[in-house]
C-alpha positions in Angstrom: -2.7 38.9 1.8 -5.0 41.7 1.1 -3.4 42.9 -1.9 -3.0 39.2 -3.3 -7.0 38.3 -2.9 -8.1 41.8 -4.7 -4.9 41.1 -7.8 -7.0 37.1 -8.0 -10.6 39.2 -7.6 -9.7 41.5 -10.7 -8.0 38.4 -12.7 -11.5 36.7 -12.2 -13.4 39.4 -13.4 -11.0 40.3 -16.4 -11.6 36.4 -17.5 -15.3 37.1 -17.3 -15.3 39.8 -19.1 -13.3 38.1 -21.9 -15.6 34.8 -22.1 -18.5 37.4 -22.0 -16.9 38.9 -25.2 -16.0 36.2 -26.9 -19.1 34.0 -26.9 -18.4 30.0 -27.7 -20.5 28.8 -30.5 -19.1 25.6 -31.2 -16.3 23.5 -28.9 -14.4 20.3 -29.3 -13.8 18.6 -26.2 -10.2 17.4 -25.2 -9.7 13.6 -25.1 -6.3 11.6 -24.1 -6.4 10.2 -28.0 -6.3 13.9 -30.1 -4.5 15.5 -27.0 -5.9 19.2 -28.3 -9.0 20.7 -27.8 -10.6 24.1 -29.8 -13.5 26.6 -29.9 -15.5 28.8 -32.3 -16.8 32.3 -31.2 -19.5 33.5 -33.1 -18.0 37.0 -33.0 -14.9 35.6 -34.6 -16.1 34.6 -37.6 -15.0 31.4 -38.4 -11.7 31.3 -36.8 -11.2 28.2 -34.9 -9.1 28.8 -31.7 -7.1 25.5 -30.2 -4.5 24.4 -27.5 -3.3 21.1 -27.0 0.3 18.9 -26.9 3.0 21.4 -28.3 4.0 18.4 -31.0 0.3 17.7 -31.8 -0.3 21.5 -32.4 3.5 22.1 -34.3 2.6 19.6 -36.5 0.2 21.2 -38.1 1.7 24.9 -37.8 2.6 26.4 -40.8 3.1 30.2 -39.7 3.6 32.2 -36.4 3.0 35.3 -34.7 6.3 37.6 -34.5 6.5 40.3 -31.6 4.9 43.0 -33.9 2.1 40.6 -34.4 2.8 40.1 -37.9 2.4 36.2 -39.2 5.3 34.9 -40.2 6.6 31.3 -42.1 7.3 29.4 -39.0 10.9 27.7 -37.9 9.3 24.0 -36.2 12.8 23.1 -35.8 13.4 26.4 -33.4 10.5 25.6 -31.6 11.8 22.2 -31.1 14.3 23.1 -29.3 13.2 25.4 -27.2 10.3 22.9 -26.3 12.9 19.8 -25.5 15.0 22.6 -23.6 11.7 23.5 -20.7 10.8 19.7 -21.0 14.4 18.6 -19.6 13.4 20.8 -16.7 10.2 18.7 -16.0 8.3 21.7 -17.5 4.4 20.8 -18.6 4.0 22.1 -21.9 1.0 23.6 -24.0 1.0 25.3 -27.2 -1.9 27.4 -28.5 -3.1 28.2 -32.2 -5.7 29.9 -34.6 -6.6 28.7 -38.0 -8.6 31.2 -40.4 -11.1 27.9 -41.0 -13.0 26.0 -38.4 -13.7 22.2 -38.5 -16.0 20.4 -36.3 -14.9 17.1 -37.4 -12.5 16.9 -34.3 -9.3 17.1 -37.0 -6.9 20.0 -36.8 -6.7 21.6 -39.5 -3.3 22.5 -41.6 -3.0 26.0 -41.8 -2.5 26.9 -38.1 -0.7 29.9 -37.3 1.7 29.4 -33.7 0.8 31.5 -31.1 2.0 30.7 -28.0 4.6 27.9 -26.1 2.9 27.8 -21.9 5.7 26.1 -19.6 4.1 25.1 -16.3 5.9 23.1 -13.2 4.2 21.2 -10.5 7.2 20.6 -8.0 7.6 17.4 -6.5 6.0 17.4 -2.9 8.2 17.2 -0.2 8.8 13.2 1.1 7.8 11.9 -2.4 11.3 10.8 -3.2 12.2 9.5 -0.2 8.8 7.1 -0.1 9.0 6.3 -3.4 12.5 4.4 -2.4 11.3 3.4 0.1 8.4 1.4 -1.8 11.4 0.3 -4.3 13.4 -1.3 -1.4 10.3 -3.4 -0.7 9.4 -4.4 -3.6 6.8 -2.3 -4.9 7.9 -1.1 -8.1 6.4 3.1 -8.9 5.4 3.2 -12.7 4.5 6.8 -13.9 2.0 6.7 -17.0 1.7 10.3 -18.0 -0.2 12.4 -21.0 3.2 14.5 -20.9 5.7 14.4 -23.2 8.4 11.7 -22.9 11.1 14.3 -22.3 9.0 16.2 -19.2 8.0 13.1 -18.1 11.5 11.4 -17.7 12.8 14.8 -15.8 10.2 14.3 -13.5 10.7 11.1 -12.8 14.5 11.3 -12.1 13.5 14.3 -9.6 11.3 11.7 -7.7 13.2 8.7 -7.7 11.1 6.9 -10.1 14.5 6.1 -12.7 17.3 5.5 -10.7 19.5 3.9 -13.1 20.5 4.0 -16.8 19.1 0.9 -16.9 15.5 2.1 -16.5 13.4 2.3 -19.2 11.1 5.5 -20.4 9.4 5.3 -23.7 6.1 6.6 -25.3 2.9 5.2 -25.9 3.3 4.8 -29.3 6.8 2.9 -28.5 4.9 1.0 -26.0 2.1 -0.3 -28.6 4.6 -1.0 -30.8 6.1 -3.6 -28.5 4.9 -7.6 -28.4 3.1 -8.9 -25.2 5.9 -11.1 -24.6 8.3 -7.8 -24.8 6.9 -6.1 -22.6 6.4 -8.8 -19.6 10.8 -9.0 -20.7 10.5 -5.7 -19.8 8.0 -5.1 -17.7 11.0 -4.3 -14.3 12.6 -2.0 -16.4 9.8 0.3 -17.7 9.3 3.4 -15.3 7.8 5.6 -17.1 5.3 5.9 -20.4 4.6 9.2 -21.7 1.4 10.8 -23.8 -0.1 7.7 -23.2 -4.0 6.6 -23.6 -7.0 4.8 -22.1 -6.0 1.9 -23.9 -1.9 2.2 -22.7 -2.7 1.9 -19.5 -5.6 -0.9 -19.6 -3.4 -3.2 -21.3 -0.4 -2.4 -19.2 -2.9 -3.4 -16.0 -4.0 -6.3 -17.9 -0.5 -7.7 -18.9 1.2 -7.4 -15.6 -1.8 -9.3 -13.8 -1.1 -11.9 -16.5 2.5 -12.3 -14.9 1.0 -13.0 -11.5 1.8 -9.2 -10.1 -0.4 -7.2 -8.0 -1.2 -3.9 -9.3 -2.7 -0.8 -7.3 -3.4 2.1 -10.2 -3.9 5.6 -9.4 -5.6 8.2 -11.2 -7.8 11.2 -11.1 -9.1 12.0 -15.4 -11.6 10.4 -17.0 -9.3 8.4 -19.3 -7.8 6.6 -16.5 -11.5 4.7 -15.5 -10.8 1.7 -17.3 -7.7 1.0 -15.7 -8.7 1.8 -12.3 -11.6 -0.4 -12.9 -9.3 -3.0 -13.7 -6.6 -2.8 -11.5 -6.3 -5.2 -8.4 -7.1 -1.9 -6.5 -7.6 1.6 -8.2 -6.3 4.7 -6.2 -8.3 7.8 -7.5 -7.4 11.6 -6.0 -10.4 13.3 -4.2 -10.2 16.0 -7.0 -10.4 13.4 -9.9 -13.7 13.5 -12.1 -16.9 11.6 -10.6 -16.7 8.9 -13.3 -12.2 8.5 -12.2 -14.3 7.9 -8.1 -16.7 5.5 -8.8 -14.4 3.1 -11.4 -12.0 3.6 -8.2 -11.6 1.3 -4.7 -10.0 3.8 -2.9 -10.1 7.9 -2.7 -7.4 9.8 -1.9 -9.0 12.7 -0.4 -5.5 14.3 0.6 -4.4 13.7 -3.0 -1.0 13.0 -2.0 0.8 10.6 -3.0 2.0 9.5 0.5 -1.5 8.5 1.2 -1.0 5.4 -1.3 2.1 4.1 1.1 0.5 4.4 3.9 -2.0 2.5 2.2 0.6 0.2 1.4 2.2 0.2 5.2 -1.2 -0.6 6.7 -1.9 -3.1 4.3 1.1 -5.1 5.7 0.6 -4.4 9.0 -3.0 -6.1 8.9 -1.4 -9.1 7.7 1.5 -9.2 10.0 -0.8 -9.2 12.4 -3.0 -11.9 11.4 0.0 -14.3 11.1 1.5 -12.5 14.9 -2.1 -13.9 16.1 -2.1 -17.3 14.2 1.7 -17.7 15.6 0.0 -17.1 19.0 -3.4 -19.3 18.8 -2.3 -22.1 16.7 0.4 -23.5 19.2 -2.0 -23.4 22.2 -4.5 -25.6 20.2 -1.6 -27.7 18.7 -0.6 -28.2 22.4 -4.3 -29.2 23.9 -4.3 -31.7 21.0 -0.9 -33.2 21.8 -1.2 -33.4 25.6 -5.0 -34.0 25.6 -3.4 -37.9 23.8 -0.2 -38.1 25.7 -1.7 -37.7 29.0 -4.6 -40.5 29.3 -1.8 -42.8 27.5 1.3 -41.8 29.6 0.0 -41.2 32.9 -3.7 -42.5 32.8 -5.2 -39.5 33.5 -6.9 -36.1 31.4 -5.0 -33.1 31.0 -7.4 -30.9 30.6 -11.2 -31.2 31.3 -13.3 -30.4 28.0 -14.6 -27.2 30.2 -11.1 -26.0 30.7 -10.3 -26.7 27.1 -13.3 -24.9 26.0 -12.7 -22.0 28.9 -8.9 -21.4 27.0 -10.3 -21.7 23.8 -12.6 -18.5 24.3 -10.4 -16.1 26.5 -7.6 -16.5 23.9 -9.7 -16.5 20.4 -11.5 -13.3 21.7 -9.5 -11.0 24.0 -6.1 -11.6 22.0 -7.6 -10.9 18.5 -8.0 -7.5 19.9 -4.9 -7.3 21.5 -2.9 -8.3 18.1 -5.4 -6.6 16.0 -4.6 -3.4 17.8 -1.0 -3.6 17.2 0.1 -0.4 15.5 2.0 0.0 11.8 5.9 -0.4 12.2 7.9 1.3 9.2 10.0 -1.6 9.2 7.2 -3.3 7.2 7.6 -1.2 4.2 11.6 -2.6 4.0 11.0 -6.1 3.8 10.4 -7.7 0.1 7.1 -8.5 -1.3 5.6 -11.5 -0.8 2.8 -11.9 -4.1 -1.0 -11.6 -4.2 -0.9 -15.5 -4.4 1.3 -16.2 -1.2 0.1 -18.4 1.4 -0.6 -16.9 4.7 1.1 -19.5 6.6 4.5 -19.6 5.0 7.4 -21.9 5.9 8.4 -19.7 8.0 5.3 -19.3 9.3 4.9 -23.0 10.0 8.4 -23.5 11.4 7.6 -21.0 14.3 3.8 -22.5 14.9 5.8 -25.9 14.7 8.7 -24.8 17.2 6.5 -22.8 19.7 4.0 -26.1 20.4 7.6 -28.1 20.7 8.8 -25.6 23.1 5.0 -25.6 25.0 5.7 -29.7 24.8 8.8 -29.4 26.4 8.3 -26.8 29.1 5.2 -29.2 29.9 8.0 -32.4 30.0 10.1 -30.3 32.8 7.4 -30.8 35.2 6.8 -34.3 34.9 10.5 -35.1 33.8 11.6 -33.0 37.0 9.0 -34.5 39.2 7.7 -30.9 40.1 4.3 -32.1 40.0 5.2 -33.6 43.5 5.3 -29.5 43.7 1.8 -30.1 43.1 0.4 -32.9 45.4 -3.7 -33.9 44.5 -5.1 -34.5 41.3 -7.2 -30.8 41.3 -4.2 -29.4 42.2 -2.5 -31.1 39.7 -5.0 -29.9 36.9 -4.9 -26.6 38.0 -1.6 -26.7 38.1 -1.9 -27.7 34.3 -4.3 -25.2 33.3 -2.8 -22.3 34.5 0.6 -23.1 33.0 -0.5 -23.2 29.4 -2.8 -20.4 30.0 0.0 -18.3 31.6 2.6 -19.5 29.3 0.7 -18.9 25.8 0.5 -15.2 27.3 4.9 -15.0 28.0 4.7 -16.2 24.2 2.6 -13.4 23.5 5.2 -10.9 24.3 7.6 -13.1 22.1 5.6 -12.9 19.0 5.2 -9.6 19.0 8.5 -8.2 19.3 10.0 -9.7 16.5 13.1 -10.0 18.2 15.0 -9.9 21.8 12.9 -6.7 23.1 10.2 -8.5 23.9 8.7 -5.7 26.0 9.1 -2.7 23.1 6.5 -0.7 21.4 4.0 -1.5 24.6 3.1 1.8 24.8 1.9 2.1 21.3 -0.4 -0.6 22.0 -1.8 -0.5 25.3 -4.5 -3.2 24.6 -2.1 -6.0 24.8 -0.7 -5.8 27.8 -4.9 -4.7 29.0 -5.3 -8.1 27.9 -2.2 -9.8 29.1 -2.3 -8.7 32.7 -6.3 -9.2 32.9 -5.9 -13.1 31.3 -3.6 -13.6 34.0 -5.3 -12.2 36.6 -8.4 -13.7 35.7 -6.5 -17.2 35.7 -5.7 -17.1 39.1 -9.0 -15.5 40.1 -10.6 -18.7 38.2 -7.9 -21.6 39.8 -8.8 -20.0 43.4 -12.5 -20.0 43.2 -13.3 -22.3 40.2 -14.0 -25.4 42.3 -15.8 -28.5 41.2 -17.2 -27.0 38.5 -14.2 -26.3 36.6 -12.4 -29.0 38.3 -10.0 -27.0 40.1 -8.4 -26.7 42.8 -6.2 -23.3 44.8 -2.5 -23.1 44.6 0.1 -21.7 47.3 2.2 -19.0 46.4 4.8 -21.6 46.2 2.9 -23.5 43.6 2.5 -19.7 41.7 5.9 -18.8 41.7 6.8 -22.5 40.0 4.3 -22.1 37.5 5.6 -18.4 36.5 9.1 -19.8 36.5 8.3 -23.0 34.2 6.3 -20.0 31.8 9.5 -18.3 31.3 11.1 -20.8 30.0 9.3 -20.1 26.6 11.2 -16.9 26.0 14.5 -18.7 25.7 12.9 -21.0 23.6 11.8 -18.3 21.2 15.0 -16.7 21.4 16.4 -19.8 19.9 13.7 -19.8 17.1 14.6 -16.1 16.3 18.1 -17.2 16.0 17.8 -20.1 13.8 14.9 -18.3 11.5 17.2 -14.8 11.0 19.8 -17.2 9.9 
């Protein structure tokens, strides 16, 4: 509102005005390792003012400012108290301070006099919780390394799902560094959360858990977090971070949300499941030209294919159905299923067993026409080729549909990809554009609508097929 923009205009100018009268001669700069910073005002005389961690500033407190502004001999284990009480409401805390004498040796000094306790509280965006379980079902386990205190930081991270159990572990940096390189990779499942941590904390928590095979995405946005970032399998830095935070980064957050780094995540796994959907889908149609390119001249004394037509398949699939399977959209269901390793192979058993169980099932459909005698269906040898051709062309795109759906719906989540069934319908068409007017040069010959409807009927015989496959690899 109106009223709110001229309240921030006058707090601007009131802050001017105070830096204006209160000059800075002398400054030290606040680093993740002293966790305070100060400053000198050459109007002051040589009071040094400070602010910093409220146990790095109590420490060396020895008075206090009363209401009446009188200094008085300070109570640390009041202030204790009533700094573990905001911090076990996920408050951020900072404590300020004045010492008659200034240092610029980046020491605090010991005579500080208490001034003031600041309790702050960024609230936990909304969905944070419920995608940080979300990554924890699949396998991605959400470490928060924090400069707060151990007590803020551990509220926090029971308000966002980050410790879950009793079982989880929260400890500081010092605890941390205290701990053997074999403890820690003990521990290493457990450990959710490490408060007023450094540079160094979080470097050699990268470096450790890379040691134990895991893949680590770090995010950050300060200076201090740079070497991690940099070493990190990929480093996440917010769009607000510090220059130096961007360029040790891979990736920038320019939403600065924390819901950016799962979709990351989701998208990531999509681009994989669909690099094994299009190997599931390419692989058996090669495996199956291999197979009946040596069965054929040895069972039945004649090709299968010509090296045109095998060359003609090659290209149509390889090109258009890379874009059709590249195009398919991220599923949520991806983010449920367990995490498979930085070092796992792309084709996994599972992988294999489909590839392997698809070109038995292309082997097979391919045995019901000679086994059945329908190629009497299809009387001449161009007729018979064609016949051929269009039957592994037309049934590699039924098993398109198949490996897709990842189930029984073999027809689901079209819309959301409307390439695929582009490509589907124009392979097809294409196919029988190609068997009617291919002629000798292709080796081909045109088929009846009798001789279609066969081949369209033998082509549907692989979704059964993969419906046994789904069966047996869900069990």
């Amino acid at each position: 509102s109106l009223r709110q923009r001229q309240i921030h205009l006058h707090e601007y100018h009131r802050v001017s005005e105070i830096q204006s009268a209160m000059p800075v001669s002398s400054r030290i700069v606040f680093n993740s390792t002293n966790k305070f910073s100060g400053a000198l005002s050459s109007v002051d005389g040589n009071r040094g003012y400070y602010i910093g961690a409220p146990e790095v500033i109590l420490s060396h407190a020895k008075f206090y400012i009363d209401a009446d502004g009188q200094i008085q001999k300070i109570n640390k284990t009041k202030i204790n108290n009533l700094i573990s009480s905001n911090a076990r409401r996920a408050m951020r805390l900072v404590a300020t301070a004045f010492s008659p004498s200034w240092h610029d040796d980046n020491v605090l000094p010991d005579d500080l006099v208490f001034v003031s306790l600041v309790a702050m509280r960024d609230n936990v965006r909304d969905g944070v919780s419920d995608v940080i379980g979300t990554m924890n079902k699949s396998g991605v386990q959400v470490m928060m390394i924090t400069g707060d205190n151990l007590e803020t930081a551990h509220a926090i991270a029971v308000d966002c799902g980050i410790i879950t159990s009793d079982s989880d572990i929260a400890i500081t940096s010092g605890e941390f560094d205290a701990m053997s390189d074999s403890a820690v990779r003990k521990s290493l499942h457990k450990i959710k959360v490490i408060a007023r941590a450094t540079p160094n904390t979080k470097l050699r928590l990268v470096r450790l858990a890379q040691s134990m095979n895991l893949c680590i995405g770090m995010c950050g946005d300060g200076t201090n977090d740079a070497p991690a970032l940099k070493g990190a399998d990929v480093g996440f830095a917010m769009g607000d971070g510090t220059d130096v935070c961007k360029e040790a980064s891979d990736i920038i957050i320019t939403d600065n949300n924390f819901l950016s780094i799962a979709n990351c995540v989701l998208l990531g796994r999509t681009f994989v499941h669909n690099v094994i959907n299009f190997l599931k889908f390419q692989l058996p149609i090669n495996f199956t030209l291999v197979i009946l390119s040596i069965v054929f001249p040895i069972a039945f004394g004649l090709d299968a294919f010509t090296a045109v037509q095998i060359l003609l398949i090659n290209i149509v699939m390889d090109s258009l159905n890379s874009l059709a399977f590249g195009g398919e959209p991220p599923r949520q269901q991806y983010l449920s299923e367990p995490s498979q390793g930085k070092t796992a192979p792309l084709l996994s058993r599972r992988t294999i067993f489909d590839i392997a169980w698809t070109t038995f099932g292309f082997c097979c459909v391919f045995g019901v026409l000679e086994l059945f005698n329908l190629h009497n269906v299809f009387a001449g040898a161009g007729v018979y080729m064609s016949a051929r051709f269009a039957l592994l062309v037309i049934m590699s795109v039924v098993n398109g549909f198949c490996v897709r759906a990842h189930g029984f719906k073999i027809f689901s989540g079209l819309r959301s990809n409307p390439m695929f069934l582009t490509v589907a319908v124009g392979i097809v068409a294409c196919t029988m554009f190609t068997v009617t007017f291919g002629g000798s040069v292709l080796q081909l010959a045109p088929l009846s609508f009798a001789q279609w409807s066969v081949l369209f009927g033998l082509s549907l015989l692989i979704i059964p097929i993969n419906f046994v496959r789904y069966i047996i690899t869900r069990k």
